[in-house]
N, C-alpha and C positions, 0 to 999 in steps of 0.2 A: 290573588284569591279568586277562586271560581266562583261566576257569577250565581245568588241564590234565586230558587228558582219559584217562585208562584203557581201555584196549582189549585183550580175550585177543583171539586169533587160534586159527580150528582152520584145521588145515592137513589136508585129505579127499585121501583114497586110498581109491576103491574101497567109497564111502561111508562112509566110517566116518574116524574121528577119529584123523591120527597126530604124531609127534613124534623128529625124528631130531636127529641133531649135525653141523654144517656140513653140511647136508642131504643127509646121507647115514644107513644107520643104522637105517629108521624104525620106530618100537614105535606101536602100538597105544594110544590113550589115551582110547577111549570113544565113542559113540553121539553124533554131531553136534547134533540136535534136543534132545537131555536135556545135553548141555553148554550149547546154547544159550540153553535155558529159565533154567538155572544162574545163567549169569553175568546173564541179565538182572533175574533176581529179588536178586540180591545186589547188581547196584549199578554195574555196567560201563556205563562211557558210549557206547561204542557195540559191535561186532561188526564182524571182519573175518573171511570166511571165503574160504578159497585151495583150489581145486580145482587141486592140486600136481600133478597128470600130467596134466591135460588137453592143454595143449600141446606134451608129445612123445609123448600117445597120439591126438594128431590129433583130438580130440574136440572136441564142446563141453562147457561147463560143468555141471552137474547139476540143471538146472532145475527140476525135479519134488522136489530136496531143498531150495533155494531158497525154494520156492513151503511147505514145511511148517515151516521154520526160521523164516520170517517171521510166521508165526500166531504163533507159542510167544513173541514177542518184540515188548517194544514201545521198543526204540531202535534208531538207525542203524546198519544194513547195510551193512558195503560186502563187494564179491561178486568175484573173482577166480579165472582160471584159464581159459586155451584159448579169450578171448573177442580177436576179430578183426575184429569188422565192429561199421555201427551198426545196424543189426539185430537183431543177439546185445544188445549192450548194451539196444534197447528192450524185447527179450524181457524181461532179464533185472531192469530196471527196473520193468516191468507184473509180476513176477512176485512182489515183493514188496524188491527191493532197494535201498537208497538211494542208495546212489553203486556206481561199479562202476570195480578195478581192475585199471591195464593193464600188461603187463611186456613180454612177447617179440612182440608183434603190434605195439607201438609204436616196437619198436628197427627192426624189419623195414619196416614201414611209417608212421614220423612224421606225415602228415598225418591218420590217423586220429583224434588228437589234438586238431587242430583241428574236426575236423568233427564232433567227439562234444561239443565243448566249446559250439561253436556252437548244434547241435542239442538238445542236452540240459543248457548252463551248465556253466560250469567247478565249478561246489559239486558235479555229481556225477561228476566225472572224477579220480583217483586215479591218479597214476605213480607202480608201484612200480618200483623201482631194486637190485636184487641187487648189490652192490657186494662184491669181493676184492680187498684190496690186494696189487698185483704190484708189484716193485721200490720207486717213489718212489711211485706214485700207486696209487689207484683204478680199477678195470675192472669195466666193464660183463658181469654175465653173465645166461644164460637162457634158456630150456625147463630149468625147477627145478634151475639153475646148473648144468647140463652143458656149456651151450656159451659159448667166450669172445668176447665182440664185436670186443673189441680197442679200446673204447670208453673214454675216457676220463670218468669216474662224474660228476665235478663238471663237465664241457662242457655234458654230456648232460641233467643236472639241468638247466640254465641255459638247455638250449632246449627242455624238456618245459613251463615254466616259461613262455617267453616266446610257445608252442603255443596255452598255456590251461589247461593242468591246473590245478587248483584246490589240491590238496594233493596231499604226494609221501613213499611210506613207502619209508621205507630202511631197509635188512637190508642188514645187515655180515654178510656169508656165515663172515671169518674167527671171525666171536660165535655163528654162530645155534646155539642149543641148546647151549651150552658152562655157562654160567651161571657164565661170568668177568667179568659188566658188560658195560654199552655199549660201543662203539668211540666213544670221548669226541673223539677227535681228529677222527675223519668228523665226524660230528655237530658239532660246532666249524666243520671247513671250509664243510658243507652250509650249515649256518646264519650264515655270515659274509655269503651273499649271495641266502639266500631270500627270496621276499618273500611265499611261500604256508604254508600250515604244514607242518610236518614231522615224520612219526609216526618216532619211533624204533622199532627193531625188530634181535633177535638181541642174546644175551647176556644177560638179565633171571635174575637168581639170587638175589637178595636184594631186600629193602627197600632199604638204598641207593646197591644200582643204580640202581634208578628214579629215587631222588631223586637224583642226579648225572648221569641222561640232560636233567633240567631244571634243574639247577643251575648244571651245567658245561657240557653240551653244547646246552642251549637248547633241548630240545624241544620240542613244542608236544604232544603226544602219546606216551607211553607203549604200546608193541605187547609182549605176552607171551604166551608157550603154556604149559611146560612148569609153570611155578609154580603156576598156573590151572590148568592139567589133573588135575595130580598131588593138585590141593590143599597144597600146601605155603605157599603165601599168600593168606591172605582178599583179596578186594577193601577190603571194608572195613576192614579192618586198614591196607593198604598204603593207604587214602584220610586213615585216622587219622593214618601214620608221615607222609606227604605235610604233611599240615594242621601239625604240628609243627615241620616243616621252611619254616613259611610260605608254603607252594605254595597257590595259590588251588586248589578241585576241587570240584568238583559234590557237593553236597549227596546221600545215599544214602537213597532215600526207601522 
């Protein structure tokens, strides 16, 4: 079985490190670059960093914080927020980041998709997926889930998927920052017909949460903030609780 992987997430506002509830909310949870050094000396298999207002403050990403976060760190990067073209992504690739994720530029414009995939391999193209369950199903939201596509979440998957994205994080909007568990039931659906990996993300409150976004809901990936931020769960701890649970995991070197 390939090892599951552990990934905090900071979510940037205005440089700096925050953390809301159903991403609304947001508190303050520390200095980007000294979280980042953090998780990577403890043991985190890779970093995902979300520049959270980019895309409805019309910006680009924060390249110049990019570019210092990646010194301080030596595992995979992936890099998100307000990125729209292939351009921005090579930028932001040459800039120090490994893979780079796509949200609201991908719903707006789908072929972008392709031609990042093309141009730069599907291992560094990332769709992420904001997902709120409305009625029976899942919907598509984005610009940091203000707006509703009207997009059915599992379609959408399934043609990000057959695009070229390589791997696809998904945040249950109705979990994120709640720290009631995964949405077991998404992650279920998602992974009944992916054929990429799929980082779980939103709800992480405990140890096993985690172990039951990979027990039950099949993930291939682990995405957390608030546990990690606050310190409330070691990496290494939560690699221990894993290993116990017979989850394969990357060695903490």
């Amino acid at each position: 079985m390939l090892a599951k992987r552990i990934i905090p997430c900071l979510d940037i506002k205005d440089g700096r490190t925050v953390k809301g509830v159903n991403f609304e909310g947001l508190r303050d949870a520390g200095d980007p670059v000294e979280l980042a050094k953090r998780y990577s000396d403890e043991g985190a298999d890779e970093l995902v960093f979300l520049d959270i207002t980019a895309t409805k403050e019309k910006r680009k990403t924060l390249v110049d914080l990019v570019k210092r976060i990646s010194k301080k760190i030596n595992i995979p990067f992936t890099v998100g927020g307000g990125i729209n073209s292939v351009s921005q992504i090579a930028e932001l690739l040459h800039a120090g980041a490994d893979k780079v994720s796509l949200n609201s530029a991908i719903v707006r414009n789908p072929d972008l998709i392709n031609k990042a995939a093309q141009q730069f391999g599907s291992q560094c193209i990332v769709a992420a997926v904001d997902a709120k369950r409305i009625g029976n199903q899942w919907t598509v939201f984005i610009s940091g889930g203000s707006i509703n596509t009207q997009k059915d979440a599992l379609q959408w998957i399934k043609e990000v998927q057959q695009r070229g994205a390589g791997e696809i994080l998904l945040t249950s909007m109705d979990k994120d920052g709640t720290k009631s568990g995964y949405d077991l039931e998404l992650l279920q659906a998602v992974n009944a017909f992916a054929q990429v990996p799929v980082i779980a993300s939103g709800g992480a409150g405990t140890k096993q949460h985690c172990i039951e976004a990979i027990t039950e809901g099949n993930a291939d990936a682990i995405l957390a903030a608030s546990i990690f931020h606050f310190q409330e769960i070691a990496i290494s701890d939560l690699k221990g609780e894993l290993k116990k649970a017979h989850i394969t995991v990357r060695e903490t070197t």
